[in-house]
C-alpha positions as CSV (number, residue, x, y, z in Angstrom):
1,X,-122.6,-75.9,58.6
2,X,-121.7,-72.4,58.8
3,X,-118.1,-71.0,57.0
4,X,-117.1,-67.7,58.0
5,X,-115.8,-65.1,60.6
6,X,-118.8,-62.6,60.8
7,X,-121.5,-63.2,63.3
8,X,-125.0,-62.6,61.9
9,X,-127.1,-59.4,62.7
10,X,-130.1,-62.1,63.4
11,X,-129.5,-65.8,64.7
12,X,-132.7,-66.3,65.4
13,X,-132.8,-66.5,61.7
14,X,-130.2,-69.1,61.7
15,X,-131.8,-71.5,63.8
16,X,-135.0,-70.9,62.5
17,X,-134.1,-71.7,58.8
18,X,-132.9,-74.4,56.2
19,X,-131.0,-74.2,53.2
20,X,-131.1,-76.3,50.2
21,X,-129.4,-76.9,47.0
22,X,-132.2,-77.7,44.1
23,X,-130.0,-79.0,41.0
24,X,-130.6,-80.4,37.8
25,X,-133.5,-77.3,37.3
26,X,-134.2,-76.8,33.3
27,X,-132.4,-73.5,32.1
28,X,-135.9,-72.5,30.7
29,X,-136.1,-71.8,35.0
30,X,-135.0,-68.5,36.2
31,X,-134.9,-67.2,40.3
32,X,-138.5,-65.9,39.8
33,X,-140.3,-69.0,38.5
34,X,-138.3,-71.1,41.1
35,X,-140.1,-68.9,43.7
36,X,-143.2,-68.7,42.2
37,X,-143.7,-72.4,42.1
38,X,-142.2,-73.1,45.6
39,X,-145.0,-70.1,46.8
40,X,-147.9,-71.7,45.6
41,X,-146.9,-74.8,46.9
42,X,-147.5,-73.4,50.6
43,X,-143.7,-72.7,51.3
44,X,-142.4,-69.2,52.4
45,X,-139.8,-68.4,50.4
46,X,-136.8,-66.6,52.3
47,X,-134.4,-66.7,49.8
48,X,-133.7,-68.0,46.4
49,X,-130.7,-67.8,44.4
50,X,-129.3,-68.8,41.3
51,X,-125.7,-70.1,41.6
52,X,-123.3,-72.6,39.9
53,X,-124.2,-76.3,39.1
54,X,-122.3,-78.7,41.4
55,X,-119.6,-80.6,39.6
56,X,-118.0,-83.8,40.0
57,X,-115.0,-84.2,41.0
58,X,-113.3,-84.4,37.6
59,X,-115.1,-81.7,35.9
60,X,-114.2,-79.6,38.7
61,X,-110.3,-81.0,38.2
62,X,-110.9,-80.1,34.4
63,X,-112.1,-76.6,34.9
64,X,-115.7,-77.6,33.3
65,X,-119.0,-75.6,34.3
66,X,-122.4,-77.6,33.5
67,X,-124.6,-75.5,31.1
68,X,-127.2,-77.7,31.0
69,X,-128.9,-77.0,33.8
70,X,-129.9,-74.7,36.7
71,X,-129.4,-74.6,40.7
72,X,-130.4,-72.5,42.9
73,X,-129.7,-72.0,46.5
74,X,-133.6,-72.0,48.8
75,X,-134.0,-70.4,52.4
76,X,-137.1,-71.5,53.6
77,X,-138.7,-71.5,57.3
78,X,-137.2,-74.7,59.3
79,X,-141.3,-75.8,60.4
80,X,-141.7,-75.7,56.0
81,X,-139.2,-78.0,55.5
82,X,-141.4,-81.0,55.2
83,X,-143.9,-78.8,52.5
84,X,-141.1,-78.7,50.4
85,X,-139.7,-82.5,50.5
């Protein structure tokens, strides 16, 4: 699912691409070790970003942000996807 206005400079990118949420990552885990390990498990790495934890629904209601943990946000080539599941 796409959200937004813009068109991309590249669909090919788009089609050729999957993203994934990877939650519940140790804090000790920064953007950089995420990628390593990913990379020398024989996936190309498009992007990989830190962002906020999901929540449930009454943390969210509460205003809470889990600091327990990491998630990051992973690009990877679509023909990977099974490498990394």
């Amino acid at each position: 699912m796409m959200i937004g206005t813009k068109s991309p400079a590249n669909t090919d990118l788009i089609t050729a691409a999957v993203v994934y949420c990877i939650d519940n990552v140790s804090t000790t885990v920064g953007q950089d070790a995420m990628k390593e390990y990913i990379v020398n498990n024989g996936v190309r790495v498009l992007s990989c970003y830190l962002v906020r934890p999901r929540r449930s629904r009454w943390q969210r209601e509460s205003g809470i942000i889990p600091e327990d943990r990491n998630t990051f946000r992973l690009c990877i080539p679509r023909e990977q996807r099974g490498k990394l599941l």
